[in-house]
N, C-alpha and C positions, 0 to 999 in steps of 0.2 A: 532445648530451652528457647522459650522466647524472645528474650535479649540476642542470644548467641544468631539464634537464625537469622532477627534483623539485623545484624552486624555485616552476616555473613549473603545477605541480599542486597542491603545498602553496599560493600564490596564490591559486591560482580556488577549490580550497575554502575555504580562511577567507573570502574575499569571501562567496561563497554559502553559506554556513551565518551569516555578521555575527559573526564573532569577535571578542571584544575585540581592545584591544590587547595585553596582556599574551601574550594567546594569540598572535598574531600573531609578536610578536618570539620567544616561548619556540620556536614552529616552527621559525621561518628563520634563527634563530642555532644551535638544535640541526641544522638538515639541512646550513649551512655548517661546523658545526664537525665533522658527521659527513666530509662532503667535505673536508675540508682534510685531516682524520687518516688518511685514503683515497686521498689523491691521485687524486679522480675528476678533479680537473683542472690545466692547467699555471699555476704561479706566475701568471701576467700576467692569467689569467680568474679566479684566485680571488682576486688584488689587486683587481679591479676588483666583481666580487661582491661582495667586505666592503666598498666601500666606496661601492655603489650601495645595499646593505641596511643596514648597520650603524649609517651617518652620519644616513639618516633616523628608524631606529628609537631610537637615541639622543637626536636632537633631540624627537622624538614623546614618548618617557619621560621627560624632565626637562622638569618644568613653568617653571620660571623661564627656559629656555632655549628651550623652546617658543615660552613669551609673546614673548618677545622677539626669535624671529627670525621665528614665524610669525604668532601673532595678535595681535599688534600693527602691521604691515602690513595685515593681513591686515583690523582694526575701520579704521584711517586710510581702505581703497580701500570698505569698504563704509559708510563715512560720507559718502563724497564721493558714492559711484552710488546710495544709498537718499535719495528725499527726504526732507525733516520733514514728519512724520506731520501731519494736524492731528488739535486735540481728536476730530472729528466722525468722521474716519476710523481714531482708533485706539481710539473706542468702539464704531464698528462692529466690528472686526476682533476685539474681546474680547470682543465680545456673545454669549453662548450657549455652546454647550457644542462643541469636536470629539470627535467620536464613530465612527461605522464609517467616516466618509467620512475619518478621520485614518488610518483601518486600511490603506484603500486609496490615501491618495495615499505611506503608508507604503514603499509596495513588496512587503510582506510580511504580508497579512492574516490575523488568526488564523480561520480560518473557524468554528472551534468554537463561538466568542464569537457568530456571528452566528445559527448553525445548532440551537442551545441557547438565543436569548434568548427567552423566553416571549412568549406572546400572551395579550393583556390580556381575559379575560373579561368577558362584557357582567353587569352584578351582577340579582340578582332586580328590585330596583328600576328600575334603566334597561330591562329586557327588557319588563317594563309598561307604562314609561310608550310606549316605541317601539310597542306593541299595542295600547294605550292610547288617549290625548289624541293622540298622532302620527298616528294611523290616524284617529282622530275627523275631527283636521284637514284632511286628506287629500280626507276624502269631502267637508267644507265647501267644498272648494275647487272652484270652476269657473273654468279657467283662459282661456276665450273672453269670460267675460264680465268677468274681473277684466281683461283685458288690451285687451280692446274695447268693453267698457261703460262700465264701472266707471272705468277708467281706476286702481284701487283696491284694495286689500284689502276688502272691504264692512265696516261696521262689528260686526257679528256675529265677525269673523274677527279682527280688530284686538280687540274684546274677548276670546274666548277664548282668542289667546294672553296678554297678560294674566293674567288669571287661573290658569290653568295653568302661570306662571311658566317661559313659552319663552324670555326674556328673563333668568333667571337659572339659565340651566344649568350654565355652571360657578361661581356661587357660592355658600360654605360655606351649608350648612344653619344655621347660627346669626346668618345674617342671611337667612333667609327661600329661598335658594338652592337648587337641585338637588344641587349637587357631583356633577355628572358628570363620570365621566374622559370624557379627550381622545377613545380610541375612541367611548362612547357620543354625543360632542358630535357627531362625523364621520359618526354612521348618523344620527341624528337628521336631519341637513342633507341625508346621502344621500336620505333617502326624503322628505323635504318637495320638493327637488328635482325628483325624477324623477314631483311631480304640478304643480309651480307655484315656476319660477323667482322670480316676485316673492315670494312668501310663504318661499323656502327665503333670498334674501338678507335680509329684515325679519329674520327670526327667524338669521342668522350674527353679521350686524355688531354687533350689543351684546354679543356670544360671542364674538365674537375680538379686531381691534384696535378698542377702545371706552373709555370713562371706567370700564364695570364691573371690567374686568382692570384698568386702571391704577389701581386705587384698592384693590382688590384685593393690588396687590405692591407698590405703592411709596404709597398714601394716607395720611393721618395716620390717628389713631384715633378723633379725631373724625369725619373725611371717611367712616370705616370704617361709623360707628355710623348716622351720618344716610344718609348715600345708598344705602348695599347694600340694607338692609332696601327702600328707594322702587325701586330699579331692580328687583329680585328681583321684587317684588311689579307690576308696568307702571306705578306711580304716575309716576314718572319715565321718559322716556322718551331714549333717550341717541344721542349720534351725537359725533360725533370731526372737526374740521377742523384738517387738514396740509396742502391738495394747493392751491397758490393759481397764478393765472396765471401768474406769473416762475418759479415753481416746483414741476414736479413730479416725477418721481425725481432733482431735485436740490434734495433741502429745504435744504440750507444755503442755499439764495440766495433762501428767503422773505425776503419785502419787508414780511412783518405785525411789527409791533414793540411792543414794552410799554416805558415809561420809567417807571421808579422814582419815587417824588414822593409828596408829602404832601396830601391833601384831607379836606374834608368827607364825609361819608358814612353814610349812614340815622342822622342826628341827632348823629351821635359827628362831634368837631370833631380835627385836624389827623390823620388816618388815613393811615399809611405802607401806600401801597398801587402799583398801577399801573395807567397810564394807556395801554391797549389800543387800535393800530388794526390791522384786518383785511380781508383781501378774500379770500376761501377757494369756490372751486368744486368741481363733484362731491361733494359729502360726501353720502354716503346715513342718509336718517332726517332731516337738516337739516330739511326743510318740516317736517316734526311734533316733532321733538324738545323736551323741554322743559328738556334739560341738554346744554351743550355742553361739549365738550374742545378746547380749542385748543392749538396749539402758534407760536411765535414767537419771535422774536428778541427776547431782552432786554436793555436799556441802563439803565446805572445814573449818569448824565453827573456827579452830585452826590457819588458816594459813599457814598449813603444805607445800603446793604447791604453793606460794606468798599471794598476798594481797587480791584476790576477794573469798569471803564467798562463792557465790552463781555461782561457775563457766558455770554451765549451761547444755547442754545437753550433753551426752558421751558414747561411745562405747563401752563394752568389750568383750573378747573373754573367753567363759568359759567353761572348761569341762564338760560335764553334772553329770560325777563320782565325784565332786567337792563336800565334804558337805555341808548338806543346799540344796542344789537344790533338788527339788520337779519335778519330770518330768515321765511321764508314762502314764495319762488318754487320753482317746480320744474324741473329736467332733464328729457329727454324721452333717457332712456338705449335705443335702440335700440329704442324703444316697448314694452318687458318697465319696466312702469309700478310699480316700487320707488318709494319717494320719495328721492328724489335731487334736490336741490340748492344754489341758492349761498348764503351767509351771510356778511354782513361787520358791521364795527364802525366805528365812529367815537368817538373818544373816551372809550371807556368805562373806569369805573374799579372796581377791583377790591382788595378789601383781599389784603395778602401771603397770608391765611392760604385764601385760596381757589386759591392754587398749590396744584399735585398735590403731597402733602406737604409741603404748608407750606412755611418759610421754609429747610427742609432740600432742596424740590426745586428751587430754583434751580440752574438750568446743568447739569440732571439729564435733562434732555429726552431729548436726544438717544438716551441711554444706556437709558431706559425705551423709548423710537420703538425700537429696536434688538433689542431681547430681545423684546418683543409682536410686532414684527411678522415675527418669526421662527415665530412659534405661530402667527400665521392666515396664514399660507404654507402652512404645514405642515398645518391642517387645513381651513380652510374652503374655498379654493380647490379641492383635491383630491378633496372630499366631492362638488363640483359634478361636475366632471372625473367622478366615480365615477358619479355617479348620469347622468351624460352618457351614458358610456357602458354603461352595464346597460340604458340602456332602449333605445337605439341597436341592441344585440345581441336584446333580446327582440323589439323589433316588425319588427326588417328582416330576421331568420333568418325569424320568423314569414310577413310579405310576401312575402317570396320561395321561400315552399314554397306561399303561397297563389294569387300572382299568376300567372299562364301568358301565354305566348305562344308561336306557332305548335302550340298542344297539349301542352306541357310545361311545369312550373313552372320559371320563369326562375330561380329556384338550382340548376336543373340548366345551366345557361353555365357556362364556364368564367370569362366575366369577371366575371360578379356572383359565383363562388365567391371569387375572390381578393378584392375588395372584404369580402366575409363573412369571409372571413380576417384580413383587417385588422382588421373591428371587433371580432370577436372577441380577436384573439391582443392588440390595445392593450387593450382593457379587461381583461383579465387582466394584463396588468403595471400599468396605474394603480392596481387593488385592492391588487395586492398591496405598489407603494410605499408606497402610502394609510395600509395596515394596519403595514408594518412604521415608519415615521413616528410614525403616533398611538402604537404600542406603547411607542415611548423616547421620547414627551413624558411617556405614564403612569407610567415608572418613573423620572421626576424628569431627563431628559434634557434638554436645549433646543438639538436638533442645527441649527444655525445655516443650516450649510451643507445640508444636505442637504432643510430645508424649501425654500430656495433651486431645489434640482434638481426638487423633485418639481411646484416652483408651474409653474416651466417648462415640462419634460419634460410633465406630466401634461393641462396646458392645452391644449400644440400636439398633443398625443398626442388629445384629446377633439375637438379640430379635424380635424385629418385622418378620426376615424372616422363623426364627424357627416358631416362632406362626403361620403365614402364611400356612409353612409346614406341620403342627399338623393339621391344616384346611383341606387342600388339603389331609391328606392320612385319616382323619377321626378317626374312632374305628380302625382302623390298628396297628394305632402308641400309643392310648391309651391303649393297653393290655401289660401287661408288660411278659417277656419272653424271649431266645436265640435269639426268630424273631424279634424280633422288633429291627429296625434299627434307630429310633429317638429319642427314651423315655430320655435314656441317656442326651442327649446333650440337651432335651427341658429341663430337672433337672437343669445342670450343670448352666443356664443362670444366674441365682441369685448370685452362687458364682463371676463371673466375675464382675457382675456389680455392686457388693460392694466392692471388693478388691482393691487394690493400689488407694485407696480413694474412697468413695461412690459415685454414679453418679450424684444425687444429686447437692453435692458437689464442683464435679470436674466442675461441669454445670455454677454453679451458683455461684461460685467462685474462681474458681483457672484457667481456661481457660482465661478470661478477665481479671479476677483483677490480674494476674500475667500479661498476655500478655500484657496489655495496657503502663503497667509501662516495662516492660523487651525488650520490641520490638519498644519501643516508638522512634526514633532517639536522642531526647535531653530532655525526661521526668526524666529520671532517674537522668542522670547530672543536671538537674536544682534541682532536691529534695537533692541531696548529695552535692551542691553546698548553698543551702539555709540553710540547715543545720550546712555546717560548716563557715558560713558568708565567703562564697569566692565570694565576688559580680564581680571581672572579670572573674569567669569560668559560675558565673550565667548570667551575658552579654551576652558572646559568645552564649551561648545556647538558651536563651532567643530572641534573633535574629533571628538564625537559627528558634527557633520555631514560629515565628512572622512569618515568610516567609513561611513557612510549611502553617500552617492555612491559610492565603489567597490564596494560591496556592490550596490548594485542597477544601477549598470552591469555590472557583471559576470554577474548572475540575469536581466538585460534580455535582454544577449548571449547565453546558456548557455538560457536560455528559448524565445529568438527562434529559434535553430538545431535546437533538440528539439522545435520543436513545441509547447513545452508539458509535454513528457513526463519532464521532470527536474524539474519542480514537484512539491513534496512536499504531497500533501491528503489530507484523511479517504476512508477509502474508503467505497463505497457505489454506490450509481446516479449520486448526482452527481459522483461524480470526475471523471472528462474535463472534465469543464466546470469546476470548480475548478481543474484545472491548467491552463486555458486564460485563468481569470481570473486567476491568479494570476501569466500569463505580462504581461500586459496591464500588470497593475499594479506590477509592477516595471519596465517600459517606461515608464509614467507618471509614477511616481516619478524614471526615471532623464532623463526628457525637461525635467520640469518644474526639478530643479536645471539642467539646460542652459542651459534659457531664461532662468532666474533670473539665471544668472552672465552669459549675454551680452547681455540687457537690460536688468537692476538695475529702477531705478524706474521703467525707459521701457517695462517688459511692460506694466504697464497703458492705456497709451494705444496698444498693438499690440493692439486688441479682436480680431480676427481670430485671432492669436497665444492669447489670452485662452479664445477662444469655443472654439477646436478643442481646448486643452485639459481645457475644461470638459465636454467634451463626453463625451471621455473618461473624467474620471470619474464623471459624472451616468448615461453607458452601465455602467459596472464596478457603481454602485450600484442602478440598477434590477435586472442581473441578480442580484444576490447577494439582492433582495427577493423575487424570484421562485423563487430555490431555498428560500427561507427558508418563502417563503407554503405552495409543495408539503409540504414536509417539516410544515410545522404543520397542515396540513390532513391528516395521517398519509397522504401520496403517493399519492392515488387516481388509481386507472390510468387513468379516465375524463378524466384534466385533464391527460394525458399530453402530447395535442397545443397545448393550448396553453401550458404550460411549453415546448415543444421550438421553439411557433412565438417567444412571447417571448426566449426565449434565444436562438436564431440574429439576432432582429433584432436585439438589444444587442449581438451580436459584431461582427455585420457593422455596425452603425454605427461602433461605438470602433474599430474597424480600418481603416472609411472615412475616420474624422474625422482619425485618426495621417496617413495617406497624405496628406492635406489640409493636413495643419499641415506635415511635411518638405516636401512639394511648395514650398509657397510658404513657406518658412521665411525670415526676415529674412537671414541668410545663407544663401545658396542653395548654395555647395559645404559646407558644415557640414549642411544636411537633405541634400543627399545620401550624406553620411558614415552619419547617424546613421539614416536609412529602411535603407543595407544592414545595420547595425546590429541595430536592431531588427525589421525585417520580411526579413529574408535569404533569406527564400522567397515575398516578392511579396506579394499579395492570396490571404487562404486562408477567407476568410468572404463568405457568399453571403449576400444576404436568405431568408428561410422559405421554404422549396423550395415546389412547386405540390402535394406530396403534403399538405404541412403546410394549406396553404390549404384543400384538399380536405375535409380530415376535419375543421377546424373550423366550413369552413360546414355540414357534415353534422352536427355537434354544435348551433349554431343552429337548425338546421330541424327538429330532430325533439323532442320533449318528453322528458325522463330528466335525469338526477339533475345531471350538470353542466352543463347547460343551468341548471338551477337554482339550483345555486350560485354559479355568475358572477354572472347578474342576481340572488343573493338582496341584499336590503334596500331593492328599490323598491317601492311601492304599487301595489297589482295591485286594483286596483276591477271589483268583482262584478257591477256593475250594466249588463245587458244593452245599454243605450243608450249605454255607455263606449267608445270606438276601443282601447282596449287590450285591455278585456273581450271585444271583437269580435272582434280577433288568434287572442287564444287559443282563443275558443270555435271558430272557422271553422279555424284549425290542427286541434286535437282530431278535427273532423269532419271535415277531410281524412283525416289520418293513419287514422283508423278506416274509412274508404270507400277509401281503395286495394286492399284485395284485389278488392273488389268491381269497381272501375273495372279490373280487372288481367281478371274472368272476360266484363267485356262488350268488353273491347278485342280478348280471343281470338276472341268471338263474331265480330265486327266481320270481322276479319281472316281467318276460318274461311265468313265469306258466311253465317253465320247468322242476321244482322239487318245490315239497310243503318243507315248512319252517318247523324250530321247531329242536327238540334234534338231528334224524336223518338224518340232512340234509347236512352232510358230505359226509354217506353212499349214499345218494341219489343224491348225484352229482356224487361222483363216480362212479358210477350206470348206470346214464346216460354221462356219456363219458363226462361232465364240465371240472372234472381235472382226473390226473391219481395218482396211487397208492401212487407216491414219493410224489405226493406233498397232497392226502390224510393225510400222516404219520405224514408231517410240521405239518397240521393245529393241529392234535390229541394230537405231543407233544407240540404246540402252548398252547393248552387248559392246559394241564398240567401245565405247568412252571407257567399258567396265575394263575390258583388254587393255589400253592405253594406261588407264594407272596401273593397273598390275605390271605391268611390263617391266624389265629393267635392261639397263643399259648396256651392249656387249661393243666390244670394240676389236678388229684386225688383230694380227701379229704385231705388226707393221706399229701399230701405236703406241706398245709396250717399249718397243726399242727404241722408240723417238724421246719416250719423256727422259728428260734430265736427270740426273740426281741430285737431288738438293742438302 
C-alpha cells in the first residue's frame, strides 16, 4: 500500500539522517493525516496506523508521561542490571577526555573534524635540541657494551643526560624545564630508541608516569617550588612505585598501606603524619632514584583526617634517604639492563604535607594514576613501538636487497616480500596512530581511550613486525654481538607489552569496557543519573539514547546492504574508504548497545564479548589515523602503498573481529540475527593483497624519498664500523653496481666470459666494464661480506662475562 510504504520510507530516512523528535512525529502525523484525508487506505489499517504511531509519539512528547511510563521503568531495570560503580572504577571511566574514539563508537563520525585537525609542529627549539644533545647522545651510546659490559648507562652518559635536562622535558621552563610538547617528547624517545633501548627507557619514565608529571598537575606549590626545579636539573632523580606482588593491573588490591597517626619527626614532637608499609616490584629507576612516588592504600582507623576509616588510594612523595626505605636491588628485565627494581618500606613515617598535594591529595590517587597513565600510553609506549619499527623497516628492506641466495637477493622471494610488507605497511600505521595521539594531547586533549588502543594495537603491531624481521635477516640477527643490529629490540618486546598494563588486559578490558561507557553519548549520564534517582536527567538521556539506537540500527542495516555506498563523506581520494568506515561504525555503534542491553553489568566479565568489540573500534581508529597522517603529509603518491596496505589491514581486521563476536555471541540465535544484519553479504575484506606486499617491499629496498620518511626520526650513525652505517653504505653500492652486474650477466650468458669467482677479472679482461667500475663491484663484495658477517668471540670471553 501506498500509505504503508510512505510510512515505512519516511522511517528509514529520519532514522538515517538522526532526526529529532519533533521531526519525527511532524513527518508521520503529516503523511497519516495526508492518508486519511486520501483514503490511501481502508478504516481498519488506518485505526491501527494511528494507533501503532500516534500512541507512541504522544507518549514520546509529553515529558511527565514519558517519565512515567517509560523512564521510570526504564532507570528501576537499569538499577537492578548496572552494578555500583566503585570510587576506583568510576574514576577511571571519567579520567580524560572522549574524543574521536567517541565519534566513532557514535555511529556517525564527522570526518571533517578528524581530516582538518592540525599537526603539531616540531618548534625551533625542540628541532635543536632533537639535532642537538639527541644526536650527541646517540653517538655516546654503545649499546653492546652498555648492555654486555657495562651492565649500565656509563657514567658519562648518566651525566650528560643530566645536564642537558632529559629528565625534564615536559617541565615548564620556570622551573628549570624544557616544556616540550607531547609530539617533541614522542621523537625524542623515537630516536634515543632506535640507538639504545636502555637509555630510551632511563630518559621516558621521569617524562611520563613519574613524580615530575604528578607534581606537575596535582603538587602543592611548595612541592611545585622545591622539586621541579631538582628533577629538571637530574639533582633528583625520580621513579614511581604502584606494581606490588598481590598487585598488578589490579591496583586496587595493593596490600602497601599508610595509617594516619601522630609521631615524632626531625625534632618537631606530635606530627600528624603516616605511617607507611610497602613492598613494590618492577619499578624502573628504583636502584638509583633518589625520590620516590608511592602509591597505597590509606587508613585513617582514628579519624585523625574526618570521618572515613578507609580513605582510599594515595600518593606520596618520599625521599629515598628516608628511614625505613629499602631501596638498591635490581631486576634483570630481559637483560636490556634499565635499572629496574624492587623497593619496600617498613614503618616509615611521613608528615601529611609530603602527600602529592598535601592534605588536599588524600583519596586523590587513583584519579591522578588515571589521567597520567593515560599520557604515557599514549606517548612513550608508541614512541618505542615507532622507533621499533623504522629501524626494523630500514635494516631488513636494506638486508634483503643486500643478502642473496641461489644468485638473487632474497627480496626478490615472494616470502620475504610479504614479511617486507608487513613491516613496512605496520610501521606506517604505528606512526601515524603515534602522530595523530601526540597531536590531541598537544591541543590540551587527554583521549583516554584511545591512548588505550594505541598502547595495545602499536605494541603487538611492533611485535609481529620485529618477529617478521628476525625471519627475514635469519642467523644474522640471532648471534648476539656489536653487529647485530636487531637482537636488542627483538628482547626489549616483552617489556612493552606488559607495562602500563599487560596487553592481555588492556585488550580484553580496558579498551571496550572503558570506551563503551566513557565515549558512549548518554551511557554514562543514564548510570550516574540511575544511581542517584534523578529520573529527569535519566529522561533526557534515555531519549537521546532511544533515538541513537534506532538511528544506527537502521544506517547499520542501510550500510551493510549498500556496501557502504549510501554513507554520506567528504569527497576526494578518500571517499570509498570513508564510506566503508563509516559503514563499520554504525555497526559498531549499533552492536555495542546490543550487547549493552543484553549483558548490562555482566559485559564486563564477557572479555571475549569485550575484546572483539574493542577491536572493532581500535581497527576504525587506526584507520581514520592513517587517512589523517596521508592527507597531512599533503598525500604523496610515493606512500600510496602503504596507506592502501594499512587500510585493507584495518578493514579486514574489524570485519574479522564482527564475524568473531556474532559467531560466538552470548546468545547464539540473536548473532545470527544481527551478522545477517550487519554483514548481509558475508566476509567482503581481504588482508593486503600480494600486489600491496609487493610494492612495499620494493619501497624498502630501494633508497627515495618514502623510504625515508617512514624510517624518518631514528639515528642513522655515520661511522663506518656502525651495522647500520654498514646497511646503508653496502645498499648504496649495490643499487649503483646493478647496471653493471646487469652488462656482465649478458656477457656470462652471451659465452663471453665463463662465470664463477673470477668473473670480475674476466670481464675486465675482456673489455665488459672497465677498471672504475671493476673497483664498485670488488668493494660491492666487501661491504656485502661485512654485513653478512657475524660476530664470534675466544673461549676466553665466555668465561669472563659475569652472571647476572
Amino acid at each position: 500500500m501506498a500509505l504503508v510504504s510512505a510510512l515505512i520510507s519516511a522511517f528509514l530516512i529520519l532514522a538515517f539522517t538522526g532526526a529529532g523528535l519533533r521531526m519525527w512525529s511532524g513527518v508521520l502525523i503529516a503523511i497519516l493525516t495526508v492518508g486519511t484525508l486520501l483514503q490511501l487506505a481502508g478504516p481498519s489499517v488506518l485505526t491501527a496506523l494511528w494507533l501503532s504511531i500516534a500512541i507512541p509519539l504522544t507518549v514520546l512528547n509529553l515529558p511527565p508521561l514519558r517519565r512515567r511510563l517509560l523512564s521510570a521503568p526504564a532507570m528501576r531495570l537499569t538499577r537492578k542490571r548496572l552494578p555500583e560503580l566503585s570510587r576506583t572504577e568510576q574514576e577511571a571511566l571519567e579520567a580524560g577526555d572522549a574524543w574521536w574514539e567517541a565519534e566513532l563508537l557514535g555511529g556517525r563520525p564527522n570526518w571533517r573534524k578528524l581530516l582538518d585537525f592540525p599537526r603539531q609542529p616540531l618548534t625551533e627549539e625542540e628541532q635543536a635540541f632533537l639535532d642537538g644533545p639527541v644526536v650527541e647522545l646517540c653517538r655516546m651510546l654503545d649499546d653492546w657494551k652498555i648492555t654486555h659490559r657495562d651492565r649500565d648507562l656509563p657514567p658519562e652518559v648518566w651525566r650528560f643526560i643530566r645536564n642537558n635536562r632529559f629528565f625534564g622535558l615536559i617541565l615548564p621552563q620556570r622551573y628549570g624545564g624544557l616544556a616540550f610538547s607531547a609530539r617533541a617528547h614522542s621523537e625524542v624517545v623515537v630516536k634515543i630508541a632506535s640507538r639504545s633501548i636502555t637509555a630510551a627507557v632511563t630518559v621516558m619514565v621521569p617524562n611520563s608516569l613519574g613524580p615530575g608529571e604528578l607534581i606537575l598537575k596535582y603538587g602543592s606549590q611548595e612541592q611545585k617550588d622545591y622539586y621541579l626545579p631538582r628533577l629538571a636539573s637530574g639533582e633528583e632523580i625520580p621513579c614511581f612505585a604502584l606494581t606490588g606482588p598481590e598487585a598488578g593491573s589490579d591496583a586496587g588490591a595493593m596490600t602497601d598501606t599508610g595509617v594516619v597517626c601522630r609521631q615524632d619527626f626531625e625534632g618537631r614532637s606530635n606530627v600528624l603524619g603516616i605511617r607507611l608499609n610497602w613492598d613494590k616490584r618492577y619499578i624502573t629507576l628504583a636502584p638509583v632514584a633518589t625520590l620516590l612516588g608511592l602509591a597505597f592504600k590509606l587508613q585513617d582507623p582514628d579519624r585523625l583526617l574526618g570521618e572515613e576509616a578507609d580513605p582510599g588510594i594515595t600518593l606520596a612523595l618520599i625521599p629515598t634517604a628516608t628511614p625505613g626505605v629499602e631501596i638498591g636491588d635490581r631486576h634483570n628485565p630481559m637483560d636490556i639492563p634499565f635499572q629496574n627494581g624492587p623497593t619496600r618500606g617498613q614503618d616509615v613515617f611521613i608528615p601529611l604535607d609530603w602527600l602529592v598535594g598535601g592534605r588536599e591529595g588524600v583519596n586523590q590517587g587513583w584519579r591522578m594514576l588515571m589521567e597520567c597513565l593515560a599520557e604515557g600510553r599514549g606517548i612513550s609506549l608508541p614512541a618505542l613501538a615507532a622507533a621499533g619499527g623504522k629501524v626494523a623497516s630500514r635494516t631488513t628492506g636494506a638486508y634483503a636487497r643486500i643478502r642473496r641466495q641461489f644468485r638473487v637477493p632474497i627480496g626478490a622471494f615472494e616470502g620475504i616480500a610479504e614479511a617486507l610488507g608487513k613491516i613496512g605497511g605496520l610501521t606506517y600505521v604505528i606512526d601515524a596512530a603515534r602522530i595523530l595521539t601526540v597531536d590531541a594531547i598537544d591541543r590540551g586533549i587527554h583521549p583516554t581511550v584511545a591512548s588505550a588502543i594505541i598502547k595495545y594495537h602499536l605494541t603487538e603491531a611492533m611485535r609481529q613486525l620485529v618477529n617478521d624481521a628476525m625471519d627475514v635477516h635469519g642467523g644474522k640477527t640471532i648471534i648476539q654481538g656489536p653487529h647485530n643490529h636487531l637482537s636488542r629490540l627483538y628482547q626489549s618486546i616483552p617489556i612493552s607489552i606488559t607495562v602500563e598494563g599487560a596487553n592481555i588486559l588492556t585488550r580484553n578490558m580496558i579498551i571496550y569496557g572503558q570506551g563503551a561507557i566513557r565515549c558512549h553519548p548518554y551511557l554514562l549520564t543514564e548510570m550516574h543519573a540511575a544511581q542517584a534517582l534523578d529520573l529527569t536527567a535519566f529522561d533526557r538521556a534515555l531519549t537521546g539514547h532511544l533515538g541513537l539506537v534506532i538511528r544506527n540500527k537502521v544506517r547499520a542495516i542501510l550500510l551493510g546492504l549498500s556496501h557502504g555506498l549510501l554513507a554520506p563523506a567528504p569527497s576526494g581520494s578518500y571517499r570509498r574508504t570513508l564510506q566503508h568506515l563509516n559503514r563499520f561504525s554504525a555497526a559498531l555503534a549499533f552492536l555495542s548497545d546490543v550487547s549493552l542491553g543484553l549483558l548490562g553489568g555482566e559485559l564486563k566479565r564477557r572479555e571475549r564479548v569485550s575484546a572483539r568489540l574493542g577491536d572493532i573500534l581500535s581497527h576504525l581508529y587506526l584507520a581514520s589515523a592513517l587517512l589523517r597522517h596521508h592527507q597531512a603529509s599533503n598525500s604523496p603518491q610515493d606512500e600510496a602503498p602503504l596507506l592502501e596496505w594499512g587500510i585493507a589491514w584495518c578493514l579486514s581486521h574489524m570485519e574479522g573481529a564482527m564475524v568473531d563476536l556474532l559467531d560466538n555471541y552470548p546468545a547464539p540465535w540473536l548473532g545470527w540475527i544481527l551478522k545477517r544484519l550487519v554483514l548481509p553479504w558475508g566476509r567482503r575484506f581481504s588482508p593486503p593483497a600480494d600486489r600491496l606486499d609487493f610494492a612495499v617491499s620494493r619501497l624498502l629496498q630501494s633508497q627515495g624519498p618514502a623510504r625515508d620518511r617512514l624510517t624518518a626520526g631514528i639515528f642513522m650513525p655515520s661511522e663506518p664500523d656502525e651495522p647500520v652505517a654498514r646497511l646503508e653504505a653496502a645498499l648504496a653500492s649495490i643499487l649503483a653496481a646493478e647496471p653493471i652486474e646487469r652488462r656482465i650477466k649478458a656477457a656470462v650468458k652471451a659465452g663471453r666470459i665463463p662465470p664463477g669467482p673470477a668473473v670480475i677479472d674476466a670481464a675486465l679482461g675482456e673489455g665488459v666494464i672497465d677498471s672504475e667500475e671493476a673497483e664498485r663491484l670488488r668493494q660491492t663484495e666487501t661491504l656485502t661480506r661485512q654485513v653478512i658477517a657475524v660476530d664470534a668471540f675466544p673461549p676466553q670471553h665466555f668465561e669472563s662475562v659475569e652472571e647476572v
